[in-house]
C-alpha positions in Angstrom: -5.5 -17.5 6.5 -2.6 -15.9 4.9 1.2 -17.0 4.9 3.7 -15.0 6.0 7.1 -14.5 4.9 9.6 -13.3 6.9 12.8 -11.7 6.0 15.5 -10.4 8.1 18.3 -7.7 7.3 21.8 -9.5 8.0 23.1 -6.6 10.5 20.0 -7.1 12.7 18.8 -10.2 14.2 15.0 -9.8 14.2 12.8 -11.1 11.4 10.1 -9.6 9.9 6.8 -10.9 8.5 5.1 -9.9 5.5 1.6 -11.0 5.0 1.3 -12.3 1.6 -2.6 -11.9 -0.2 -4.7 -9.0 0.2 -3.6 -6.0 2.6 -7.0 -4.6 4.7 -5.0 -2.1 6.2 -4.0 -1.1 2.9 -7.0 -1.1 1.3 -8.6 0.7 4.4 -6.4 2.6 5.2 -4.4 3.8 2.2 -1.4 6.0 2.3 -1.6 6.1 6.2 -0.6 2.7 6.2 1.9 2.9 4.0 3.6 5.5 6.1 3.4 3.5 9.3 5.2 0.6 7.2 7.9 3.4 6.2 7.2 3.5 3.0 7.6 6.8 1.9 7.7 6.4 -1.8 4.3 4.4 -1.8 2.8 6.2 0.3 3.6 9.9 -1.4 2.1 8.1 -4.8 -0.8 7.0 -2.9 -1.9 10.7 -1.0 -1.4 12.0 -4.3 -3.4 9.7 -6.3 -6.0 10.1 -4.0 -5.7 14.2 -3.9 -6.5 13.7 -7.9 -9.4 11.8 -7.5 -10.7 14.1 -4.8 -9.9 16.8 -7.4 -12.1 14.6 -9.9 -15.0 13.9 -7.5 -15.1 18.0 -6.7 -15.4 18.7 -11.0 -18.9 18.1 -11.4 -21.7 15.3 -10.5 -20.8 12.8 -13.4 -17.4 13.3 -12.5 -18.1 12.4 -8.6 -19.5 9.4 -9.8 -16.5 8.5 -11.5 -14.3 10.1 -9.0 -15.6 7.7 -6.4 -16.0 4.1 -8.7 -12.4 5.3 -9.0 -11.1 5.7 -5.8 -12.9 2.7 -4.6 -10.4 0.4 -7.5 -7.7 2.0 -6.3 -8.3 1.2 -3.1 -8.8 -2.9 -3.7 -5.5 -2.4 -6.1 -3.6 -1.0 -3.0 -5.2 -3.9 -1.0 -4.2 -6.3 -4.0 -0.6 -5.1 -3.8 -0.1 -3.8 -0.9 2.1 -6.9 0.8 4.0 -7.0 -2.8 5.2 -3.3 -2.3 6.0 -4.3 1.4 8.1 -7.1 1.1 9.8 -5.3 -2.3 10.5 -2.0 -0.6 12.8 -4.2 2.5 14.4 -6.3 0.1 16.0 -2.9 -1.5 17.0 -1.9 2.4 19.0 -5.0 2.0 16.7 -7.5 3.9 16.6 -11.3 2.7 13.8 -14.0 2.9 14.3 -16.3 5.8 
């Protein structure tokens, strides 16, 4: 089971937890999820790194197959970092670990 931190902006009285280890959802789910934790940065990169490897995959057949051994390691290193980006994208809104 995965820890949790929780952190909590110092104008609002609610805490929030960030999971720490691998990210499913961000794995999974990719720039989706990254937009439903407001991050817009990440989750710009992310559509367009997976737009290029789209663009890869449509190239030729060896280039699919690359395209797609690809896109699944990007999509274990979004799952890999995803709960790093998280927790570093509140901490510059201003939010502080609990």
């Amino acid at each position: 089971m995965n820890a949790r931190i929780y952190l909590q902006h110092p104008q609002h009285k609610d805490a929030i937890a960030v999971a720490t280890g691998f990210s499913w959802g961000a794995c999974l789910l990719g720039f989706i999820w990254a937009l439903s934790k407001r991050m817009w940065f990440a989750a710009f990169v992310m559509l367009g790194i997976n737009v290029i490897l789209l663009g890869i995959g449509l190239w030729g057949e060896t280039a699919d197959l690359i395209g797609f051994v690809l896109s699944i390691v990007f999509a274990f290193a979004c799952g890999a970092y995803g709960n790093r980006w998280h927790r570093w994208t509140l901490e510059q809104r201003g939010y502080v670990v609990v």
